[in-house]
VEXVEXRO-936719 format. One record per residue: x, y, z of N, C-alpha, C in turn; residue in three letters. Coordinates in steps of 0.1 Angstrom, whole numbers, padded with zeros to 4 digits, always signed. Example, Ala and Ser with C-alpha at 12.3 -4.5 7.8 and 13.67 -1.06 7.14 Angstrom:
2
+0132-0057+0078+0123-0045+0078+0132-0033+0078ALA +0128-0022+0071+0137-0011+0071+0129+0000+0079SER 
***
This chain:
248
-1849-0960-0051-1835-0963-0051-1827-0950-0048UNK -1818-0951-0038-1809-0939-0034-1806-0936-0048UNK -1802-0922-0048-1788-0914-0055-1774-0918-0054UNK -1770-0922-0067-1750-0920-0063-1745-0908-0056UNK -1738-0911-0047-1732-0900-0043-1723-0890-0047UNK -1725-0880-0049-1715-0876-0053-1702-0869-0046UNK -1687-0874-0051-1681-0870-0041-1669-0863-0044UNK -1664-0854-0038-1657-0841-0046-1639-0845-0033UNK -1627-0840-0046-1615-0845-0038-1612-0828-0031UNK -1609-0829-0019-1608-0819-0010-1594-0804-0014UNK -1598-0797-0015-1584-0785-0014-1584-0777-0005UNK -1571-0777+0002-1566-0767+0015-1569-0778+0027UNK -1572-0766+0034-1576-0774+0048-1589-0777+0049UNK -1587-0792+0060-1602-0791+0062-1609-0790+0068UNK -1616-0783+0073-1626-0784+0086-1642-0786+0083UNK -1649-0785+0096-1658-0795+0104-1673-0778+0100UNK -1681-0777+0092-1693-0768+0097-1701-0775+0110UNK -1707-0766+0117-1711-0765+0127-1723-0782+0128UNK -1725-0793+0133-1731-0806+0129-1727-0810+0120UNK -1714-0816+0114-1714-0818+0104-1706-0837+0104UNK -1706-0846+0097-1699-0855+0096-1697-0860+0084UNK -1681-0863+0079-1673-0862+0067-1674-0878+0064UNK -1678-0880+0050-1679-0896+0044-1668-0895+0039UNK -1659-0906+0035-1645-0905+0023-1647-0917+0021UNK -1638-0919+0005-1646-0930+0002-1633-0930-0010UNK -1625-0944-0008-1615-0949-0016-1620-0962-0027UNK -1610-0961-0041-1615-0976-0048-1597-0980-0045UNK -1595-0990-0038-1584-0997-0029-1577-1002-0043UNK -1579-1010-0052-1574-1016-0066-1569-1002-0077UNK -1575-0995-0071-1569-0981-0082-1555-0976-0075UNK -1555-0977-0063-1545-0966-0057-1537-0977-0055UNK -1528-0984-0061-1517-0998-0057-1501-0989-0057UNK -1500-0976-0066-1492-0968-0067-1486-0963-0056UNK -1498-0962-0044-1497-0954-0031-1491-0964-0021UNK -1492-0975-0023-1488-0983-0015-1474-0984-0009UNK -1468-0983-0014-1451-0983-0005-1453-0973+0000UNK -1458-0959+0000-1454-0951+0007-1463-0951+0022UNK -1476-0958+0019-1486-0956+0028-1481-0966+0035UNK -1475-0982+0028-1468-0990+0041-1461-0983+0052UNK -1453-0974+0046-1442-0968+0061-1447-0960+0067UNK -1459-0957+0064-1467-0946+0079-1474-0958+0087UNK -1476-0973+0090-1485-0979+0094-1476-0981+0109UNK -1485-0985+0114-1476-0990+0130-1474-1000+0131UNK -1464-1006+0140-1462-1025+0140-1474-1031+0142UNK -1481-1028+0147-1491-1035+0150-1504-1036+0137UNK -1503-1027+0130-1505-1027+0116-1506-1034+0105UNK -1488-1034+0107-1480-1043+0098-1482-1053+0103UNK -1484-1062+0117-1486-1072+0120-1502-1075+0114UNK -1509-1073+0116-1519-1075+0108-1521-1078+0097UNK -1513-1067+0087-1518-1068+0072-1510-1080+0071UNK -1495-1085+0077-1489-1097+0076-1497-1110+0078UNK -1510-1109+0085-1518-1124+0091-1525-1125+0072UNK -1530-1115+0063-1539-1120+0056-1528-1126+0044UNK -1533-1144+0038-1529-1149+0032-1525-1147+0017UNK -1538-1138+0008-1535-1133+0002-1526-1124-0004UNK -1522-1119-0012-1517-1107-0013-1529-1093-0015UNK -1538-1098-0027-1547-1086-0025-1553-1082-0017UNK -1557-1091-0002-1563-1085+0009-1551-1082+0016UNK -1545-1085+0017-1526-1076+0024-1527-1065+0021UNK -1526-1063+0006-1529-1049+0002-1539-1040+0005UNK -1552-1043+0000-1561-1035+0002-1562-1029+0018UNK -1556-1043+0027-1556-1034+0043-1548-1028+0045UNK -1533-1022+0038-1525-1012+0041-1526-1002+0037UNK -1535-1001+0020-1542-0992+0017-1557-0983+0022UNK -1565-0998+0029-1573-0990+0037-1568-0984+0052UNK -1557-0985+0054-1554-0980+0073-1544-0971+0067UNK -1538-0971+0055-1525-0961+0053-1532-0946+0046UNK -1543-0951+0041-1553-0939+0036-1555-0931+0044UNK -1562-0937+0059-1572-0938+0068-1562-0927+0077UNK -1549-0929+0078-1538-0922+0083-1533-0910+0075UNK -1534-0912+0062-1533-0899+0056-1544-0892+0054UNK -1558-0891+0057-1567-0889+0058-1567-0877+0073UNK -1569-0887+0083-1562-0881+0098-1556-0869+0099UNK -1547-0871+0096-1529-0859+0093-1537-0851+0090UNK -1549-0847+0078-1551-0834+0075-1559-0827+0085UNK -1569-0835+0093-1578-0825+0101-1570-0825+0113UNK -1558-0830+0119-1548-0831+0130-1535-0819+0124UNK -1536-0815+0114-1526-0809+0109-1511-0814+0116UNK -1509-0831+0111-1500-0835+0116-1493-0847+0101UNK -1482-0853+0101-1481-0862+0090-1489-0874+0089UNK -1490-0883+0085-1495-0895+0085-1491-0906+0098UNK -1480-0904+0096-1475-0915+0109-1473-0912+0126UNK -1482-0898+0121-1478-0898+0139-1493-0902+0144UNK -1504-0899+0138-1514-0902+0148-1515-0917+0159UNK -1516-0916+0169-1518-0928+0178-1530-0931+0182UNK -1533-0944+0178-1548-0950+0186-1544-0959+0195UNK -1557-0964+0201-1562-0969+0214-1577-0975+0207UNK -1575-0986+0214-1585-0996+0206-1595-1000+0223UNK -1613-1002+0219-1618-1006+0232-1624-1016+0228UNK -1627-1019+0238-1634-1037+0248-1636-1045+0233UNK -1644-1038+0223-1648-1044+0210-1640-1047+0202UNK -1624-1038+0203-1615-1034+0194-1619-1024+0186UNK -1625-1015+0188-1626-1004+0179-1613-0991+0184UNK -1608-0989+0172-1601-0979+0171-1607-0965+0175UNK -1594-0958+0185-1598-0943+0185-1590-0937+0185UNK -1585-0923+0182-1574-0915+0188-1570-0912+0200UNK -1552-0916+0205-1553-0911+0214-1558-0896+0224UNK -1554-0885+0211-1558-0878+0212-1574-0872+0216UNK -1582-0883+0212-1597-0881+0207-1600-0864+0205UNK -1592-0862+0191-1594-0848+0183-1605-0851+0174UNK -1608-0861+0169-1620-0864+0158-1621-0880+0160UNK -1634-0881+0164-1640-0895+0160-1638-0904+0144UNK -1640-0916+0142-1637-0919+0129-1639-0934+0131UNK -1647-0939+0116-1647-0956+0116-1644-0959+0103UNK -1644-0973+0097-1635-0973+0083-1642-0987+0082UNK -1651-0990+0068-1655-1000+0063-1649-1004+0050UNK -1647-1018+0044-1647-1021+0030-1650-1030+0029UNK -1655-1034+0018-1663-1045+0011-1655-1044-0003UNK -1650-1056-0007-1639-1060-0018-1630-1046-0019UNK -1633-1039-0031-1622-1024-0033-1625-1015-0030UNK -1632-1015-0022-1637-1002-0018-1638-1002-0005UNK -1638-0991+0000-1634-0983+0012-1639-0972+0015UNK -1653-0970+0030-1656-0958+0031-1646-0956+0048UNK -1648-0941+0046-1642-0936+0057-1657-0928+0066UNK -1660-0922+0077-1665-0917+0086-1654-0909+0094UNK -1657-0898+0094-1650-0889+0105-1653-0875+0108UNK -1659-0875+0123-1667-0870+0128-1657-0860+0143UNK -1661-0845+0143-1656-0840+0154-1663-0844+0169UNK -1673-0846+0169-1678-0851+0181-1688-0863+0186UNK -1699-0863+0176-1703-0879+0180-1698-0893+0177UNK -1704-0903+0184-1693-0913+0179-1702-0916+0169UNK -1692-0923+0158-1696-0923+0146-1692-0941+0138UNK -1703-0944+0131-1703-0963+0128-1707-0961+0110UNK -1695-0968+0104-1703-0970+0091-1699-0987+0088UNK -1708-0987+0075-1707-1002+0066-1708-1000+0055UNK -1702-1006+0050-1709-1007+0033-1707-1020+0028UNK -1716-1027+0021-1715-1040+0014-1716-1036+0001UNK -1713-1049-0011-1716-1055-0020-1726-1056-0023UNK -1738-1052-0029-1750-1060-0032-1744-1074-0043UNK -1748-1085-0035-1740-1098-0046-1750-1109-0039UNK -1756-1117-0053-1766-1127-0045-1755-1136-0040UNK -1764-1144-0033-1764-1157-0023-1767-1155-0014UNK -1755-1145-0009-1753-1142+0009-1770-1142+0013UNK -1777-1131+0009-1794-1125+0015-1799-1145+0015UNK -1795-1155+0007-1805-1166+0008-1800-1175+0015UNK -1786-1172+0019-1780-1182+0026-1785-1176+0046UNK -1789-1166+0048-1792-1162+0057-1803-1160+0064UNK -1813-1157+0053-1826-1160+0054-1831-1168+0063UNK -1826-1181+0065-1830-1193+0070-1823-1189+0085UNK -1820-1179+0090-1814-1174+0105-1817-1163+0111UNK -1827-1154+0101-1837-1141+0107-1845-1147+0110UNK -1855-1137+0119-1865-1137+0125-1878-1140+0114UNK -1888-1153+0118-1899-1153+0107-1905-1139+0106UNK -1907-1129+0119-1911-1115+0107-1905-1108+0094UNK -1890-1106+0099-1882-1103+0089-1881-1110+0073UNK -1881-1120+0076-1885-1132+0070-1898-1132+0059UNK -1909-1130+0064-1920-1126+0059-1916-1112+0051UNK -1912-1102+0060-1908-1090+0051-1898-1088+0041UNK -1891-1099+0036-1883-1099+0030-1886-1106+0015UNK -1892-1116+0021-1904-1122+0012-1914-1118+0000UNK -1918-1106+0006-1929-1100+0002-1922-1094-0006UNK -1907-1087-0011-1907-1080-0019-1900-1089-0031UNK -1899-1085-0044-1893-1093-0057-1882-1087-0055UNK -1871-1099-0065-1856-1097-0065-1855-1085-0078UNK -1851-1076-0080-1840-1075-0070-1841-1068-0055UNK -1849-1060-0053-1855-1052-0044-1852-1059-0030UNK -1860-1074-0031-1850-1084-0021-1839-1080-0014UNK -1833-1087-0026-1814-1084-0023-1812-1071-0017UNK -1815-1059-0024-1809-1048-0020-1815-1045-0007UNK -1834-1046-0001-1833-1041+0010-1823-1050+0018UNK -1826-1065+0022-1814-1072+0024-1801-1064+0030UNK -1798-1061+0023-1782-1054+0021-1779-1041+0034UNK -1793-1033+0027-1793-1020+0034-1795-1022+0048UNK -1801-1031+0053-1811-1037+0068-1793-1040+0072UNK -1783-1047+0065-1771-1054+0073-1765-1039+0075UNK -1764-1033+0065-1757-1024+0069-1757-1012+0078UNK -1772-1008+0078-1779-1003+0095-1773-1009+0103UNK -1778-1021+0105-1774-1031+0118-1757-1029+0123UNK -1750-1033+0113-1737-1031+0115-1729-1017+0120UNK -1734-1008+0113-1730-0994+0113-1737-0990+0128UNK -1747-0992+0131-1752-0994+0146-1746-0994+0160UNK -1738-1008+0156-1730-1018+0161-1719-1012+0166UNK -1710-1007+0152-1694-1001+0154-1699-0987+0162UNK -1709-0979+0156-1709-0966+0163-1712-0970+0181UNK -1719-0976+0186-1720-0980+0193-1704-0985+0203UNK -1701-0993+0193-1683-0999+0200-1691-1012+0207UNK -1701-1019+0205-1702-1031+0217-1705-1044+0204UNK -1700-1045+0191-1702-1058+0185-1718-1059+0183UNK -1713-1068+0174-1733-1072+0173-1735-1083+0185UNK -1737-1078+0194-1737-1086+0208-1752-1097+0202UNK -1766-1091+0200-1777-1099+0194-1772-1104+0180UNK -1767-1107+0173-1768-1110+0160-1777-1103+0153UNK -1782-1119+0142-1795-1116+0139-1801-1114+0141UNK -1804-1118+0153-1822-1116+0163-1825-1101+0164UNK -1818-1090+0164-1820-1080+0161-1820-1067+0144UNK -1821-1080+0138-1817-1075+0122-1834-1071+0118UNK -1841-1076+0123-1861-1075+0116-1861-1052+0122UNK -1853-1046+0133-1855-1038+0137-1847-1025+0123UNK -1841-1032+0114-1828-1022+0104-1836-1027+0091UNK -1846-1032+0090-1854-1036+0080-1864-1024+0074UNK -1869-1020+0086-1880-1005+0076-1872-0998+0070UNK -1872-0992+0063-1862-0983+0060-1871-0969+0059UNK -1884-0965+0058-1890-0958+0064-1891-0951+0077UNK -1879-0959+0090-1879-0952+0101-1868-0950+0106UNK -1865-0946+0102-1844-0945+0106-1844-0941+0117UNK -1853-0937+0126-1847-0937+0140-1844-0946+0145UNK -1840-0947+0157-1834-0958+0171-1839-0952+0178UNK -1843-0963+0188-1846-0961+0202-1832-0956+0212UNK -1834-0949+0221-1822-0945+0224-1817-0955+0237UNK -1804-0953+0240-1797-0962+0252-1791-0957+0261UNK -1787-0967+0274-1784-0958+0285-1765-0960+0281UNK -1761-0949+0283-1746-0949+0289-1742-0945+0296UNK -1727-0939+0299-1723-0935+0312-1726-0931+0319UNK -1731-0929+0329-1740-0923+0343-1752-0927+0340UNK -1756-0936+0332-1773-0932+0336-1781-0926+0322UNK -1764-0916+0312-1774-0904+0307-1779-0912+0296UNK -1792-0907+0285-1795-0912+0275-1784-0908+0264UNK -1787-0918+0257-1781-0916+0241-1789-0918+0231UNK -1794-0909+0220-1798-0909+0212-1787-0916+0203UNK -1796-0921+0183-1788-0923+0174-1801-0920+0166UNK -1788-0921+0152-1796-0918+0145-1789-0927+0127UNK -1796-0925+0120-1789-0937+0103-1794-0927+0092UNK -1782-0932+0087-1780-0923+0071-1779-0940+0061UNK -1790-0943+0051-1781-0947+0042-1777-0939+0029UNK -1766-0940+0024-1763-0937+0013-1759-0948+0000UNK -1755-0948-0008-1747-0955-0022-1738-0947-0026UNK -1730-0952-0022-1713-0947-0025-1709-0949-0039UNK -1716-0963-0044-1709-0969-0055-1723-0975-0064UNK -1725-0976-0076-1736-0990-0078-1729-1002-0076UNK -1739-1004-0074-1733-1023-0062-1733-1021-0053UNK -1736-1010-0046-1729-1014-0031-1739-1004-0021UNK -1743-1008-0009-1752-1002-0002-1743-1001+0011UNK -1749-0988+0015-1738-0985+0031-1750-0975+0035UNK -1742-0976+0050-1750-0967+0059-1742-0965+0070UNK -1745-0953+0074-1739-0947+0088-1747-0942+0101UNK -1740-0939+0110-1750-0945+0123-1744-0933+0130UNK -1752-0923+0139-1742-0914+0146-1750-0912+0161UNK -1743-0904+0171-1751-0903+0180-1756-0885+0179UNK -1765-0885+0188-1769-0870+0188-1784-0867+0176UNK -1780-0855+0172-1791-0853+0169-1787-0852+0150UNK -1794-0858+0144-1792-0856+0129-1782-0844+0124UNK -1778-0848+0114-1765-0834+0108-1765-0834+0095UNK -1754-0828+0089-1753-0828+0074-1738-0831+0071UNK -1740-0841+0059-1729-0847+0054-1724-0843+0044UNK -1705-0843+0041-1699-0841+0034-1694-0852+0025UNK -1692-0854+0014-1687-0866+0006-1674-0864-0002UNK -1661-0869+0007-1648-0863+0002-1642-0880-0005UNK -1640-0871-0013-1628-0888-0025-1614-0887-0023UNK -1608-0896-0016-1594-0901-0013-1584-0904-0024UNK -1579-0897-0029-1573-0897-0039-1555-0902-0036UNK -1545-0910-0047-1532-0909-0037-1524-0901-0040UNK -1527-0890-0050-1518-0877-0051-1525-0867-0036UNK -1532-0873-0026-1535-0859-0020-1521-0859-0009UNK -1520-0847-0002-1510-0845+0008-1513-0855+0016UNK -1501-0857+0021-1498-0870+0037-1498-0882+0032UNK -1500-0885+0017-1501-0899+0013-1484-0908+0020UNK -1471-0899+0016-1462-0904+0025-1455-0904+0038UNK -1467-0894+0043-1470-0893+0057-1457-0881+0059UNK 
***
């Protein structure tokens, strides 16, 4: 079983050691305090969004996870909250206009990790471990996967389960091209003994390496991150709503 993570809330400025890529990691239901202020750094297009979910608590939790995600930004941009500008590609994945730092943003119910990275592109996920889902799915992997999933007892099941989605996903975003295979590609995020990837071709021709980190942010909940290049070392920063830029 991984380690909880441990994760420390940031003082001063922040910067990047030489390979390095920064986890941040919010509980969305704690910080409801921050919320009016983080609404007025968000962009129309934002606000139009958080406006489509019917809820109120998923309303919330996405202005809290993109108004974080923006006060977050502002510190390694040494700028406020509401100025940074993105630009979204073919997948809809968010980037800076600027492209000063890479960055991707997962949550699963209250919780919220962050990824942000000075140079490679960078994919995270994190789930819930919560039965059903792993049995309602089962019946749509691949029979090897299937077999290997098999073979182990619950809970061990469930959790690799979990960790295999969240490779695959975190894959996916770092990537920017969707889970174009679905599942038919999920039996490959199943070892968890080989975290490598095979690498891919991109612009010109050149190769791309990647590479996966899982971690546990939370108990309950399994995530993983996906980056390109060559392996690095991670920071584990906690989003707190007293930090600077929360009102951008």
């Amino acid at each position: 079983m991984l380690t909880i993570c441990t994760w420390n809330a940031p003082h001063g400025l922040l910067e990047f050691k030489d390979g390095e890529i920064h986890l941040w990691r919010a509980d969305l239901d704690r910080s409801t305090n921050a919320l009016p202020a983080l609404k007025q750094t968000l962009a129309p297009e934002e606000l139009t969004k958080a406006g489509q979910f019917r809820l109120e608590r998923d309303r919330n939790r996405y202005i809290l996870a993109h108004g974080a995600l923006r006060s977050i930004l502002s510190r390694y941009l040494k700028t406020t909250a509401g100025e940074p500008m993105f630009r979204y590609g073919l997948q809809g994945k968010p980037e800076l206009v600027s492209d000063a730092v890479r960055f991707n943003l997962s949550h699963s119910h209250d919780l919220v990790i962050w990824a942000i990275s000075r140079g490679p592109d960078v994919g995270v996920d994190v789930e819930r471990v919560r039965p059903g889902v792993d049995e309602d799915v089962a019946g749509c992997v691949s029979p090897r996967a299937l077999r290997f999933l098999e073979a182990l007892p619950q809970p061990a099941r469930r959790r690799a389960f979990f960790q295999a989605w969240t490779r695959m996903e975190a894959y996916s975003k770092a990537r920017g091209e969707g889970l174009k295979s679905g599942l038919e590609t999920f039996e490959v995020f199943l070892d968890l003994s080989t975290p490598g990837l095979p690498p891919t071709v991109g612009d010109g021709g050149r190769e791309r390496r990647w590479w996966l980190q899982d971690f546990a942010p939370r108990r309950g909940y399994a995530a993983a991150l996906a980056a390109q290049g060559e392996k690095c070392g991670l920071t584990f920063w906690k989003w707190q709503p007293r930090d600077r830029g929360d009102s951008g």
